[in-house]
PyMOL Python script that loads the backbone (N, CA, C, O; Angstrom):
from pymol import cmd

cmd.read_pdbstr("""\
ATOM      1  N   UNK A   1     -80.285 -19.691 -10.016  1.00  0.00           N
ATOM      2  CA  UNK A   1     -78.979 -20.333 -10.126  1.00  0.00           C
ATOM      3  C   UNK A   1     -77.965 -19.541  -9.300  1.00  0.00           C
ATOM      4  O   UNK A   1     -77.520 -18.586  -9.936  1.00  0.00           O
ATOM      5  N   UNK A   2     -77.486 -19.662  -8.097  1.00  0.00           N
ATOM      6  CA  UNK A   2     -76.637 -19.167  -7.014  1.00  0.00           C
ATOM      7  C   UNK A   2     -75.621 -19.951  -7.622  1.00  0.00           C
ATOM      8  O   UNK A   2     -75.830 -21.071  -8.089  1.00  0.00           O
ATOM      9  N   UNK A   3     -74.199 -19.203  -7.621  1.00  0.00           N
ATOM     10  CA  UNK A   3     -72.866 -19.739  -7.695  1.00  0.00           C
ATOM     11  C   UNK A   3     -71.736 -19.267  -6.479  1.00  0.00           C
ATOM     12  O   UNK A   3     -71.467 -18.077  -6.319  1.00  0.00           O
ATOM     13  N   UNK A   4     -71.261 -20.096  -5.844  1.00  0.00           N
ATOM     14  CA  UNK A   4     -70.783 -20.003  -4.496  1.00  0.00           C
ATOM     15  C   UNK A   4     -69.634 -18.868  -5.086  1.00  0.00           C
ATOM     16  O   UNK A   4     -68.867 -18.978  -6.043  1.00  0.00           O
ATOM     17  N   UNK A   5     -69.800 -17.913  -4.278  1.00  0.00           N
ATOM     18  CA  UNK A   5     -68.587 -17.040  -4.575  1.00  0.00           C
ATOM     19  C   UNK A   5     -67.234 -16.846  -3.523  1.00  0.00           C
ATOM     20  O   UNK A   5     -67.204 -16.734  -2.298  1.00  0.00           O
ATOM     21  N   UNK A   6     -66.168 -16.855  -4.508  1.00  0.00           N
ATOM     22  CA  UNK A   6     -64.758 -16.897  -4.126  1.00  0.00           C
ATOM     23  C   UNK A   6     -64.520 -16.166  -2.771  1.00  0.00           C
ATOM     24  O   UNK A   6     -65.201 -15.151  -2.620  1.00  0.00           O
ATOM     25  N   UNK A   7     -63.610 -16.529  -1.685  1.00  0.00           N
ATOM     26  CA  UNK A   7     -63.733 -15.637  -0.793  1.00  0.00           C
ATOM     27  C   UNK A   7     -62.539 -14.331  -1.435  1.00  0.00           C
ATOM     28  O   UNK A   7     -61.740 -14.460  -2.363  1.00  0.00           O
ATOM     29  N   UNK A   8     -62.798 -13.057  -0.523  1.00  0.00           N
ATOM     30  CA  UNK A   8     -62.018 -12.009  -1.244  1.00  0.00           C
ATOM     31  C   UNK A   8     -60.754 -12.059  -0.352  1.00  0.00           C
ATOM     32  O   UNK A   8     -60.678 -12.060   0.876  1.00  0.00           O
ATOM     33  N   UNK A   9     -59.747 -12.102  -1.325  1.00  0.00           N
ATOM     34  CA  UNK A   9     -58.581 -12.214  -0.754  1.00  0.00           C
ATOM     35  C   UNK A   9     -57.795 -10.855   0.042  1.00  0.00           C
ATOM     36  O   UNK A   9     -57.986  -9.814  -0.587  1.00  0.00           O
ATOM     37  N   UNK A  10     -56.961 -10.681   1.291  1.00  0.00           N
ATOM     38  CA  UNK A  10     -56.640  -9.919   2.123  1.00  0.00           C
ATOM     39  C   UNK A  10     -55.431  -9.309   1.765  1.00  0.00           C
ATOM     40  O   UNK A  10     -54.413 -10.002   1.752  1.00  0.00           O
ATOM     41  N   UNK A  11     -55.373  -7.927   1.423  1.00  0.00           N
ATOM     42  CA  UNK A  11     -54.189  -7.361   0.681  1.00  0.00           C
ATOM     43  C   UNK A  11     -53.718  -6.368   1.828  1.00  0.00           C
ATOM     44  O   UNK A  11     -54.404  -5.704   2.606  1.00  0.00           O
ATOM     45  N   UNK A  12     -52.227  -6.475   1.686  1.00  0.00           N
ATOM     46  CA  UNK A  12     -51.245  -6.022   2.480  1.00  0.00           C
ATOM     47  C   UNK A  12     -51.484  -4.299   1.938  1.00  0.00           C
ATOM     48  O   UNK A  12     -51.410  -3.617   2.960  1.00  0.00           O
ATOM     49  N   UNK A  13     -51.661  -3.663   1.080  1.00  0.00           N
ATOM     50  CA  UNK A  13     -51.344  -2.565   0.716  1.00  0.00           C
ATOM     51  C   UNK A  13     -52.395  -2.515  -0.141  1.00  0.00           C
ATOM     52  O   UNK A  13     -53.006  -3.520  -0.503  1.00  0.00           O
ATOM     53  N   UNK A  14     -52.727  -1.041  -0.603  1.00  0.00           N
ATOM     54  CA  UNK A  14     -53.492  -0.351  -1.782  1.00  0.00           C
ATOM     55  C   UNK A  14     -52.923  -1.064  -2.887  1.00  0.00           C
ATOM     56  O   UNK A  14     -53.609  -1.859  -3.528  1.00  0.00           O
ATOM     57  N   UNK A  15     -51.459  -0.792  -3.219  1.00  0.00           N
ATOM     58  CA  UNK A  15     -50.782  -1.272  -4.703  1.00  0.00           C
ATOM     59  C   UNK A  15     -50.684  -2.585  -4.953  1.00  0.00           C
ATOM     60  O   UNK A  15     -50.321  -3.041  -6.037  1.00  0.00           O
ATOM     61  N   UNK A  16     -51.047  -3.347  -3.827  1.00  0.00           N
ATOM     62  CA  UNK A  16     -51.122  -5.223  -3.960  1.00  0.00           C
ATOM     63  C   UNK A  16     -52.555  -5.584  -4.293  1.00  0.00           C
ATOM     64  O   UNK A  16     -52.998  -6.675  -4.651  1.00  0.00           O
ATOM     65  N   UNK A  17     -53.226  -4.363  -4.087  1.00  0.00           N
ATOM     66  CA  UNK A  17     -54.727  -4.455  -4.232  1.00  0.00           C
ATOM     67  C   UNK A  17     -55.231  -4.516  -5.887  1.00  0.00           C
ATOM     68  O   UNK A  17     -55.945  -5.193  -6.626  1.00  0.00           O
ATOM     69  N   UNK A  18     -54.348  -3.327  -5.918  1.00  0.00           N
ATOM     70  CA  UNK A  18     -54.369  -2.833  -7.575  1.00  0.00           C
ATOM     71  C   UNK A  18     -53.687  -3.882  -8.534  1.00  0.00           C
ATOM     72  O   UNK A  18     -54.160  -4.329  -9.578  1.00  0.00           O
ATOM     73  N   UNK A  19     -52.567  -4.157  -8.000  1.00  0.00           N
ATOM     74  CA  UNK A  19     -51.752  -5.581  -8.982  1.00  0.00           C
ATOM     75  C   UNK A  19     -53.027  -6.787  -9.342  1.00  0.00           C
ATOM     76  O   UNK A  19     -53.258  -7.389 -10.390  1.00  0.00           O
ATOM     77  N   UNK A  20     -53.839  -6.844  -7.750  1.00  0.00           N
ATOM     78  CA  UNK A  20     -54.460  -8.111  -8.297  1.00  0.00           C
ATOM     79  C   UNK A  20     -55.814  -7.706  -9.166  1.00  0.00           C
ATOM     80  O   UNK A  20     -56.093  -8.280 -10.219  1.00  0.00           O
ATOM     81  N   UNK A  21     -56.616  -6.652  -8.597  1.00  0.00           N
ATOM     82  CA  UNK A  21     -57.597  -6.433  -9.410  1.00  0.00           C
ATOM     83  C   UNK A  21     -57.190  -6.304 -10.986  1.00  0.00           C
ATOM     84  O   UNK A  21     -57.893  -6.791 -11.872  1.00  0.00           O
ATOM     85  N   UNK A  22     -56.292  -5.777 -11.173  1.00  0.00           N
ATOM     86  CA  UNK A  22     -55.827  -5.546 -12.728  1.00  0.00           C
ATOM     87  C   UNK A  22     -55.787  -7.032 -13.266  1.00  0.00           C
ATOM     88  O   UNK A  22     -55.762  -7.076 -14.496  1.00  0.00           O
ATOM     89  N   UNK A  23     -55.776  -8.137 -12.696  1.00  0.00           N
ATOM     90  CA  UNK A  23     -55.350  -9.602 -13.629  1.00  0.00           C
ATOM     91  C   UNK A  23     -56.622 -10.440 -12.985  1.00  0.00           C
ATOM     92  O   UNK A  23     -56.318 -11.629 -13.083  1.00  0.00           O
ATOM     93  N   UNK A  24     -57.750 -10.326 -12.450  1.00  0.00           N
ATOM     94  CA  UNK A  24     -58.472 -10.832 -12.167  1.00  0.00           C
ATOM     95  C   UNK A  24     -59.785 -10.479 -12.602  1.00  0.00           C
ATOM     96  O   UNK A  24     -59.923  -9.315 -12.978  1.00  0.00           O
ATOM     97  N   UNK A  25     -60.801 -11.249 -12.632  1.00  0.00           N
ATOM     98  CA  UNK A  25     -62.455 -10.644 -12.547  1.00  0.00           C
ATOM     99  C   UNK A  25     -62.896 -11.045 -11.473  1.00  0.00           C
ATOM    100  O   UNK A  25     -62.655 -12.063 -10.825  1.00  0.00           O
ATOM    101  N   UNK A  26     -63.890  -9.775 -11.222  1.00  0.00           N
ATOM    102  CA  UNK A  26     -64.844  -9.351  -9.533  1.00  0.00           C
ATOM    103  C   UNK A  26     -65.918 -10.295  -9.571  1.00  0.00           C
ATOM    104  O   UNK A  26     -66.588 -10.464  -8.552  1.00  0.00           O
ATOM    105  N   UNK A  27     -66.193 -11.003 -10.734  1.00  0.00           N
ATOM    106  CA  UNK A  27     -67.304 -11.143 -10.965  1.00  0.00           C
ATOM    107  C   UNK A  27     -67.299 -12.669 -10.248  1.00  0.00           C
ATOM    108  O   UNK A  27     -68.379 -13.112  -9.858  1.00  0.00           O
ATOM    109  N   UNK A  28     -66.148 -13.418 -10.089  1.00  0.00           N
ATOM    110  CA  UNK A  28     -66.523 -15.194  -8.669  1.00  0.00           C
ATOM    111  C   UNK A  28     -66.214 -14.196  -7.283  1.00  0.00           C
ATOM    112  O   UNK A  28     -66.368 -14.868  -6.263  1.00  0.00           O
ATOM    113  N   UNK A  29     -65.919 -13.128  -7.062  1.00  0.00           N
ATOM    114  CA  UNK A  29     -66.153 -12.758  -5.736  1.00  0.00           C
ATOM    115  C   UNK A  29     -67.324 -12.006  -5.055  1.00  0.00           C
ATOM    116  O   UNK A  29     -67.692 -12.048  -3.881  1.00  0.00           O
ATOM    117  N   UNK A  30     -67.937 -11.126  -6.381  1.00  0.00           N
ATOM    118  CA  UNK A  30     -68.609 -10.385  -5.982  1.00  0.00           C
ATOM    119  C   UNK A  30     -70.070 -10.366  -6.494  1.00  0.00           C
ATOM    120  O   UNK A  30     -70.187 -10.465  -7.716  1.00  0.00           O
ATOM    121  N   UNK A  31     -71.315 -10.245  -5.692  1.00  0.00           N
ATOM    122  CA  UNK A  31     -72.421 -10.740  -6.679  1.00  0.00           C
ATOM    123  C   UNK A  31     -73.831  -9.645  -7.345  1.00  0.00           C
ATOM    124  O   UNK A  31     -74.966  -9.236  -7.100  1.00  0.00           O
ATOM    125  N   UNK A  32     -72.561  -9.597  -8.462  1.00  0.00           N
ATOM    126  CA  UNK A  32     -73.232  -7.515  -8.990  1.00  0.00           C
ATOM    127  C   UNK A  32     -74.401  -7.690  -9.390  1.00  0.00           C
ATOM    128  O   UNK A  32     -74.674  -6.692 -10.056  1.00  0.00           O
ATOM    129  N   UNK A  33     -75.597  -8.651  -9.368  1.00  0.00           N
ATOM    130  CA  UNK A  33     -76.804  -8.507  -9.288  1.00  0.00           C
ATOM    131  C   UNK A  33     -77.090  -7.616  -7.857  1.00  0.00           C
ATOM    132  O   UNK A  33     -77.713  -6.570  -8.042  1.00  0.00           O
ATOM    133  N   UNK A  34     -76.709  -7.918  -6.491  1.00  0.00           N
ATOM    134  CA  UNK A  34     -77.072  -7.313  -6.037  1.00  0.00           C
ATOM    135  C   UNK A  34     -76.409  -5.683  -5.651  1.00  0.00           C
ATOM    136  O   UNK A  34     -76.410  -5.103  -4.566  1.00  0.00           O
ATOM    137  N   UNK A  35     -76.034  -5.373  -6.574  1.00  0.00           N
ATOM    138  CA  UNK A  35     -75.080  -3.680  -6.467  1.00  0.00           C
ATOM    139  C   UNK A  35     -76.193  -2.730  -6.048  1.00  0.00           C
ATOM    140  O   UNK A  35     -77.130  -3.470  -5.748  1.00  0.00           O
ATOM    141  N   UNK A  36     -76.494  -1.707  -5.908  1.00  0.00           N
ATOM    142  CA  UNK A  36     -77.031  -0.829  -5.688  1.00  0.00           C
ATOM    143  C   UNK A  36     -75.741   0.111  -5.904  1.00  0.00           C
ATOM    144  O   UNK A  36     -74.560  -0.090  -5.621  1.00  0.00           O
ATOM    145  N   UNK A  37     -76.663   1.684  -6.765  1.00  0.00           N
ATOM    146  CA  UNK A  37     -76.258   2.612  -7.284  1.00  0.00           C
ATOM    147  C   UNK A  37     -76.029   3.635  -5.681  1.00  0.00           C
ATOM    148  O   UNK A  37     -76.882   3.871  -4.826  1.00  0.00           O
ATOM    149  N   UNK A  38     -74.869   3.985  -5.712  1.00  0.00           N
ATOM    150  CA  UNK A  38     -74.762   4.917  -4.531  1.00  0.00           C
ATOM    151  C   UNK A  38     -74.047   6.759  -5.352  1.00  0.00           C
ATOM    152  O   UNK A  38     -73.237   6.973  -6.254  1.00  0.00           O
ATOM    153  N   UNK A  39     -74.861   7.695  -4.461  1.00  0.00           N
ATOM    154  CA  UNK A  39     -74.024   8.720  -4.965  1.00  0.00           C
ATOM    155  C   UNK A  39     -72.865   9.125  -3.861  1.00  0.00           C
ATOM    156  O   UNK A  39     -73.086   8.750  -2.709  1.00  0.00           O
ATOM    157  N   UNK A  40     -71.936   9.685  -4.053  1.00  0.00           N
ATOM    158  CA  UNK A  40     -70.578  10.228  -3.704  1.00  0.00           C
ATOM    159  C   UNK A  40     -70.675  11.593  -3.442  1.00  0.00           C
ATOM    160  O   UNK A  40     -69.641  12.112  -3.864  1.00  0.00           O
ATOM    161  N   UNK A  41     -71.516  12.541  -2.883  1.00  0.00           N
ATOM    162  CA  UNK A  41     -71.609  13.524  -3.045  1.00  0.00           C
ATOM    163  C   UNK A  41     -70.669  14.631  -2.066  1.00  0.00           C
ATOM    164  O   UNK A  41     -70.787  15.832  -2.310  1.00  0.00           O
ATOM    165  N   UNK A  42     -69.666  14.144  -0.871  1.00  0.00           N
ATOM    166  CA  UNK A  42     -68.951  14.559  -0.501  1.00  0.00           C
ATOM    167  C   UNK A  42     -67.699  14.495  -0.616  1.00  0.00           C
ATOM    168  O   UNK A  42     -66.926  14.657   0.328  1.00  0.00           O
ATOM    169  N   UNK A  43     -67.406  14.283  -1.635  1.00  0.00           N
ATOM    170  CA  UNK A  43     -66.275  13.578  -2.086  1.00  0.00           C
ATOM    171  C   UNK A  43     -65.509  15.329  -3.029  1.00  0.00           C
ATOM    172  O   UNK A  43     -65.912  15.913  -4.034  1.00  0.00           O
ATOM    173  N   UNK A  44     -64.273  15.645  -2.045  1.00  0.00           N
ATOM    174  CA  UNK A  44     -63.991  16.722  -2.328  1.00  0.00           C
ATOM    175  C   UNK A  44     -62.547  16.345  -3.500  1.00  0.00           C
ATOM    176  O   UNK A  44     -61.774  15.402  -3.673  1.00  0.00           O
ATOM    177  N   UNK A  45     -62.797  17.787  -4.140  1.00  0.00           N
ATOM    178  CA  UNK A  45     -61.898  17.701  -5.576  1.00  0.00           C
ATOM    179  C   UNK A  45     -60.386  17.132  -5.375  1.00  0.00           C
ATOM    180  O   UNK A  45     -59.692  17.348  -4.381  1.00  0.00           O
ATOM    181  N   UNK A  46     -60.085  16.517  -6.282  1.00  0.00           N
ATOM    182  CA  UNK A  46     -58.231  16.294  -5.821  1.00  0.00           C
ATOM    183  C   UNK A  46     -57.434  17.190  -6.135  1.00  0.00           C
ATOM    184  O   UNK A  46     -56.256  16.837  -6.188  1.00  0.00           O
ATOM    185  N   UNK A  47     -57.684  18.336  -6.387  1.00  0.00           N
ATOM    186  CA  UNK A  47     -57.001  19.486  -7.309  1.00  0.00           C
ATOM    187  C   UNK A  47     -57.605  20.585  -6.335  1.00  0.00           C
ATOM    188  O   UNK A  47     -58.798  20.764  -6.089  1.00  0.00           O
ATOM    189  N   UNK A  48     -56.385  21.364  -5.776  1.00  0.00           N
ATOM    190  CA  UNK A  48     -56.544  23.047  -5.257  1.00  0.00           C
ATOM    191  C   UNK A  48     -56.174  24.085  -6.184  1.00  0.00           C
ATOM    192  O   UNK A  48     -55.298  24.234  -7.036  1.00  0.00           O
ATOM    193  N   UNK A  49     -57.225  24.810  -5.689  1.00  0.00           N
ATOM    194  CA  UNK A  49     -56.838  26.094  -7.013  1.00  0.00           C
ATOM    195  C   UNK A  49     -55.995  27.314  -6.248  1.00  0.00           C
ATOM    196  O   UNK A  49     -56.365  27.756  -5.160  1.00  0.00           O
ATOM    197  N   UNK A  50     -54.821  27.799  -6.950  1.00  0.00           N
ATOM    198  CA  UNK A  50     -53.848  28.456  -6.373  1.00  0.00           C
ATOM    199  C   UNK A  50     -53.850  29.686  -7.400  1.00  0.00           C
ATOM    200  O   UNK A  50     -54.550  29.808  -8.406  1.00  0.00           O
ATOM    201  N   UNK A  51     -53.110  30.364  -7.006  1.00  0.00           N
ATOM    202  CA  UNK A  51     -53.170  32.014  -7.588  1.00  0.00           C
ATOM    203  C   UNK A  51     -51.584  31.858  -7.916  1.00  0.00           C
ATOM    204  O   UNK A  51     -50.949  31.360  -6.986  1.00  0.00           O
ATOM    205  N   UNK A  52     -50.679  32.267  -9.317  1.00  0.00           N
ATOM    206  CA  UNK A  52     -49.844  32.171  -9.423  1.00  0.00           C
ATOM    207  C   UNK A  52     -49.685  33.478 -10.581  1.00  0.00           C
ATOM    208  O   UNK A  52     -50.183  33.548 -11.705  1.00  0.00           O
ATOM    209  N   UNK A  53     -48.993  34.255 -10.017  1.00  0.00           N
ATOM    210  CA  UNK A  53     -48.467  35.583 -11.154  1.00  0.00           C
ATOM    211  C   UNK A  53     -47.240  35.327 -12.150  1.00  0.00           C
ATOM    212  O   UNK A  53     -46.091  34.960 -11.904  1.00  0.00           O
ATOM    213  N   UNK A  54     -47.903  35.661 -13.415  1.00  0.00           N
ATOM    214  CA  UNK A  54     -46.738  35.176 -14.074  1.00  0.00           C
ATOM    215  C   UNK A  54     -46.483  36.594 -14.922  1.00  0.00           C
ATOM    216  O   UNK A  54     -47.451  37.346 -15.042  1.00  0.00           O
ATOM    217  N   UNK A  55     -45.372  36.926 -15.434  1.00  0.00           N
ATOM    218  CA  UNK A  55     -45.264  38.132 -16.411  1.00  0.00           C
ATOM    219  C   UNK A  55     -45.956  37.695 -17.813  1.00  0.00           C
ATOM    220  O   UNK A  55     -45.868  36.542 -18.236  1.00  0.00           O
ATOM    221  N   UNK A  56     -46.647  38.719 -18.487  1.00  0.00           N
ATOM    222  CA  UNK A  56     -47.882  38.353 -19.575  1.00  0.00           C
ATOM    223  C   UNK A  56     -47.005  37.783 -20.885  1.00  0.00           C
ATOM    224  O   UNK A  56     -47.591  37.132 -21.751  1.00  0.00           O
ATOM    225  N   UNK A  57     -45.743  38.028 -20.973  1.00  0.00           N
ATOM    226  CA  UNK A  57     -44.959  37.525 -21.854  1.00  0.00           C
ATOM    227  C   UNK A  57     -44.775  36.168 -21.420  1.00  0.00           C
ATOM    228  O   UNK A  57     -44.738  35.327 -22.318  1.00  0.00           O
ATOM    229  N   UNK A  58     -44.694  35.911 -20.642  1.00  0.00           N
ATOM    230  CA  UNK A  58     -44.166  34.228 -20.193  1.00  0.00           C
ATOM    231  C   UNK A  58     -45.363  33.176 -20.135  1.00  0.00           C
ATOM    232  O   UNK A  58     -45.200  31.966 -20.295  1.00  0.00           O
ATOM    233  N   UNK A  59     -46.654  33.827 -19.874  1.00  0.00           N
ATOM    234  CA  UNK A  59     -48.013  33.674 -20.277  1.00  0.00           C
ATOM    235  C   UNK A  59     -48.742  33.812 -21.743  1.00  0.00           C
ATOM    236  O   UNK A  59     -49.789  33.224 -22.015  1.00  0.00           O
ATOM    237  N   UNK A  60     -48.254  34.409 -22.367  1.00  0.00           N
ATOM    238  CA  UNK A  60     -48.329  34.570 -23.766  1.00  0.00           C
ATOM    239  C   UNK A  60     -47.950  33.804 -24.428  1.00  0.00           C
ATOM    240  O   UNK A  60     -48.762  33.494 -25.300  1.00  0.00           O
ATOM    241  N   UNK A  61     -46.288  32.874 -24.481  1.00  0.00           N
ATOM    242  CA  UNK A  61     -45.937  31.749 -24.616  1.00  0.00           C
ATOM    243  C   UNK A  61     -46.079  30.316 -24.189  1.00  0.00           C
ATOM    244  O   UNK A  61     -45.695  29.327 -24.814  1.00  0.00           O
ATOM    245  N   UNK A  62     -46.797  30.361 -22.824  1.00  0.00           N
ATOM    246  CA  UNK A  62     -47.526  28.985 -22.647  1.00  0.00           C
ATOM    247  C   UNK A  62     -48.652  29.190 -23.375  1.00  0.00           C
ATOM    248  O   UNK A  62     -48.911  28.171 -24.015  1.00  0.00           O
ATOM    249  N   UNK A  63     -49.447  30.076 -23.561  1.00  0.00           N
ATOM    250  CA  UNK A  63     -50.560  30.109 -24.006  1.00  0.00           C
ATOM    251  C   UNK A  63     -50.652  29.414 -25.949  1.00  0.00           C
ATOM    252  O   UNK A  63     -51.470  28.681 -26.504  1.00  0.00           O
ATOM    253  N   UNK A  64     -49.270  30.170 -26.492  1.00  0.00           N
ATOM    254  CA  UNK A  64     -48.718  29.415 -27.561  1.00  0.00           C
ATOM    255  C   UNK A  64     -48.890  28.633 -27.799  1.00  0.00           C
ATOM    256  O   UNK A  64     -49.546  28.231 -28.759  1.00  0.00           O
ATOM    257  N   UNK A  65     -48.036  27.762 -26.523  1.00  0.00           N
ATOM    258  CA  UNK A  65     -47.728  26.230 -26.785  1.00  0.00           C
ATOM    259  C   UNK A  65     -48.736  25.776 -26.637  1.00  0.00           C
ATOM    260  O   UNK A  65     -49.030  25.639 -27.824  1.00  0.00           O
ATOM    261  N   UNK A  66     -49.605  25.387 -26.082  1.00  0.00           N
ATOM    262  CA  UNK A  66     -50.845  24.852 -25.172  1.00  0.00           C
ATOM    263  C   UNK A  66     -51.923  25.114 -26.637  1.00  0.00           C
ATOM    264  O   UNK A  66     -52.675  24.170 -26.882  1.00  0.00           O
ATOM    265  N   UNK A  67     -52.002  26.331 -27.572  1.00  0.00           N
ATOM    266  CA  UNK A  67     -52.717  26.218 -28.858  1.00  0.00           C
ATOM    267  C   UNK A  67     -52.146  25.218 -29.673  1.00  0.00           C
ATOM    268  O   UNK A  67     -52.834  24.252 -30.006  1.00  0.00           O
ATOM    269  N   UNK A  68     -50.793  25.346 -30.090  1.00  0.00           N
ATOM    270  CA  UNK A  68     -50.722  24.340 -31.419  1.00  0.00           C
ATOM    271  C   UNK A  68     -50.227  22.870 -30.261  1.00  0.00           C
ATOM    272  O   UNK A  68     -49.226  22.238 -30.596  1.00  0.00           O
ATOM    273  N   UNK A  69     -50.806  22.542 -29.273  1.00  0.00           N
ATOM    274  CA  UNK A  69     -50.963  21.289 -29.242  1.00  0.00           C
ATOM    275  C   UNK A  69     -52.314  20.711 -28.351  1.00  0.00           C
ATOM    276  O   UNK A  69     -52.589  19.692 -27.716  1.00  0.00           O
ATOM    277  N   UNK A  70     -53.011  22.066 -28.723  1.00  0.00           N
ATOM    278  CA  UNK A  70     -54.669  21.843 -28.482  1.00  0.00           C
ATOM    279  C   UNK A  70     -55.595  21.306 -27.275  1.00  0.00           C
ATOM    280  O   UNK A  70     -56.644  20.695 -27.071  1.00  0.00           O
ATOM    281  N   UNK A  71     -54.376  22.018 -26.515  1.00  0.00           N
ATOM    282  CA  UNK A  71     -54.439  21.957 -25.360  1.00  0.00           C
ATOM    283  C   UNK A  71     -54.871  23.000 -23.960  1.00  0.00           C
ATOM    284  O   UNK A  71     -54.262  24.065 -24.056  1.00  0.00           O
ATOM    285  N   UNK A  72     -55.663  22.944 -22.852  1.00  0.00           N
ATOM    286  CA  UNK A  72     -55.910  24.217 -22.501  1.00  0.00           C
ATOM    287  C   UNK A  72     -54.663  24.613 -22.109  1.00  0.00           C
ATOM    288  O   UNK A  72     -53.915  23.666 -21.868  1.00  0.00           O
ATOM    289  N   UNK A  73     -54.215  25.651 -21.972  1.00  0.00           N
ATOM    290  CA  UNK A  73     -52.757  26.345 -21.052  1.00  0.00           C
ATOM    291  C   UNK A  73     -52.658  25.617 -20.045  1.00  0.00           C
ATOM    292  O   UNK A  73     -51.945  24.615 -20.108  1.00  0.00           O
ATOM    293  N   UNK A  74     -53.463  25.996 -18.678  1.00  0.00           N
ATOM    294  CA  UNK A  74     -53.243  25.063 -17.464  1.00  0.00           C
ATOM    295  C   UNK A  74     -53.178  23.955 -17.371  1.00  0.00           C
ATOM    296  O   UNK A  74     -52.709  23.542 -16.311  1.00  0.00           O
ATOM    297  N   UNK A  75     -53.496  23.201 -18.144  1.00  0.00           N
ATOM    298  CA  UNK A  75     -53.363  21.286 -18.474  1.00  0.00           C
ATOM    299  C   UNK A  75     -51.782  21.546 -18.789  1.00  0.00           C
ATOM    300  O   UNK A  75     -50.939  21.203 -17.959  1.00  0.00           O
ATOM    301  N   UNK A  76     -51.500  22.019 -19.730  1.00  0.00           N
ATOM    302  CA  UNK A  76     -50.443  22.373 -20.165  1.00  0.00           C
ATOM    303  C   UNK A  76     -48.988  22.622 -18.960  1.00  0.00           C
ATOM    304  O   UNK A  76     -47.851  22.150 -18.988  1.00  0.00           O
ATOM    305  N   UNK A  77     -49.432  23.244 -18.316  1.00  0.00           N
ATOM    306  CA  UNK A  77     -48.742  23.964 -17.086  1.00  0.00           C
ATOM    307  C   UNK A  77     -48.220  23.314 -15.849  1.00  0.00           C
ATOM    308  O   UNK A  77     -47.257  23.580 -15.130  1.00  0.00           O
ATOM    309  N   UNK A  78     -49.531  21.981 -15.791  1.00  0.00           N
ATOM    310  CA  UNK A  78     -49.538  21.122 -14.894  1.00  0.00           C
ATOM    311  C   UNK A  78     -48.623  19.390 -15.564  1.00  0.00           C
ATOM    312  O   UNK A  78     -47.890  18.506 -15.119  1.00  0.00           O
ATOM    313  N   UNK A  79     -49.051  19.627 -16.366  1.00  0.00           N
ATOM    314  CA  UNK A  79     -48.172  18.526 -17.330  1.00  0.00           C
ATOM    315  C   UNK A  79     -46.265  19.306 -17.132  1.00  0.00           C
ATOM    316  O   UNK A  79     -45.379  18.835 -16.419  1.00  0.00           O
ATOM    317  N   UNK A  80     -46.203  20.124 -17.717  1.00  0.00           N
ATOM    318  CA  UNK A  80     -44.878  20.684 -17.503  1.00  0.00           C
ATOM    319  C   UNK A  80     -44.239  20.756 -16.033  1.00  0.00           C
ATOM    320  O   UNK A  80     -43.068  20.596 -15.687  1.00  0.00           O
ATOM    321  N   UNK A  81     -45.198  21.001 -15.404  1.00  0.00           N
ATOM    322  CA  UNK A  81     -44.609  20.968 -13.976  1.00  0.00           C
ATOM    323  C   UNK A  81     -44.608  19.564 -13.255  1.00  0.00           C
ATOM    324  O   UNK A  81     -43.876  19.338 -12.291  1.00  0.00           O
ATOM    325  N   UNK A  82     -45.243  18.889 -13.643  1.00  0.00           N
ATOM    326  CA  UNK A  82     -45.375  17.507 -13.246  1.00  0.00           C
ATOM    327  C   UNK A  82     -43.981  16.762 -13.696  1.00  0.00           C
ATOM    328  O   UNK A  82     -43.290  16.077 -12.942  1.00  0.00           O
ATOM    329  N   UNK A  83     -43.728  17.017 -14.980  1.00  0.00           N
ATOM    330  CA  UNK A  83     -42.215  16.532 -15.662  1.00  0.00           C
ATOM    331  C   UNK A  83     -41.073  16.809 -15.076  1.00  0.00           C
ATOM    332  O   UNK A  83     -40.128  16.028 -14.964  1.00  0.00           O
ATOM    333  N   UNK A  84     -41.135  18.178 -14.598  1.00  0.00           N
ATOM    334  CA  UNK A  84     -40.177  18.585 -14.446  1.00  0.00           C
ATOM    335  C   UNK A  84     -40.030  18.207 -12.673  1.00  0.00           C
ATOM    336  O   UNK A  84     -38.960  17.830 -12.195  1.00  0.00           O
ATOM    337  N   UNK A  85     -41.017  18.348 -12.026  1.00  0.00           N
ATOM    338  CA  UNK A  85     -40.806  17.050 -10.445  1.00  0.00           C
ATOM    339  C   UNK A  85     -40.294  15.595 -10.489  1.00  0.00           C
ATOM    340  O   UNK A  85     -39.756  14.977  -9.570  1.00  0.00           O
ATOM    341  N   UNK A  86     -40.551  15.196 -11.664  1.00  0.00           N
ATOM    342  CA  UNK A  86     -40.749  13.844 -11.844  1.00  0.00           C
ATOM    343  C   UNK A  86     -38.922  13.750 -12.537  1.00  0.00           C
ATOM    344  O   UNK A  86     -38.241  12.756 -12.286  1.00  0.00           O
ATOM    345  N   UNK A  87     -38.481  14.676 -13.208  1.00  0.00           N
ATOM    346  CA  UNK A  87     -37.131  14.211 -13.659  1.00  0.00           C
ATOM    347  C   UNK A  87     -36.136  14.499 -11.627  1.00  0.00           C
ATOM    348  O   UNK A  87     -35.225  13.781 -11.216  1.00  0.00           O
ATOM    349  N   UNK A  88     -36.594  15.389 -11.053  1.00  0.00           N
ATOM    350  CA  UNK A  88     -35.329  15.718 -10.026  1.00  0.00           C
ATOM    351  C   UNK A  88     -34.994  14.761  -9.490  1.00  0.00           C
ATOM    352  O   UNK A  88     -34.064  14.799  -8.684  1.00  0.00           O
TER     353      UNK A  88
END
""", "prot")
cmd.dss("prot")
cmd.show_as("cartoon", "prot")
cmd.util.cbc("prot")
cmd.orient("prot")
């Protein structure tokens, strides 16, 4: 049983891409019987690791916070710093 599939529509941008996939299914365009499993294996991290000195007291208190909300410190660190870009 073949079902003619939808042609895929041509998006101006990544975020027009994302608007439509979010309210649609792949499944009249695309025909996931035939998918094949692929690995990604060069696919480098989105996150650089940086060296940052902090005084052990000021580290002692993220470390605080980051316990009673069960959280690692650096999640912690990156969340805070993310907020605080995001308000300027």
């Amino acid at each position: 049983m073949s079902r003619k599939r939808k042609s895929m529509p041509v998006f101006e941008s990544e975020g027009e891409e994302r608007v439509f996939w979010e309210s649609h299914d792949s499944t009249g365009h695309v025909d996931w019987s035939k998918a094949q499993r692929v690995r990604l294996s060069n696919l480098k991290p989105s996150t650089k690791p940086i060296s940052l000195r902090l005084p052990v007291g000021l580290l002692e208190k993220i470390r605080t916070e980051a316990n009673k909300r069960d959280v690692p410190y650096q999640s912690l660190i990156k969340v805070w710093l993310s907020e605080k870009i995001a308000s300027l």
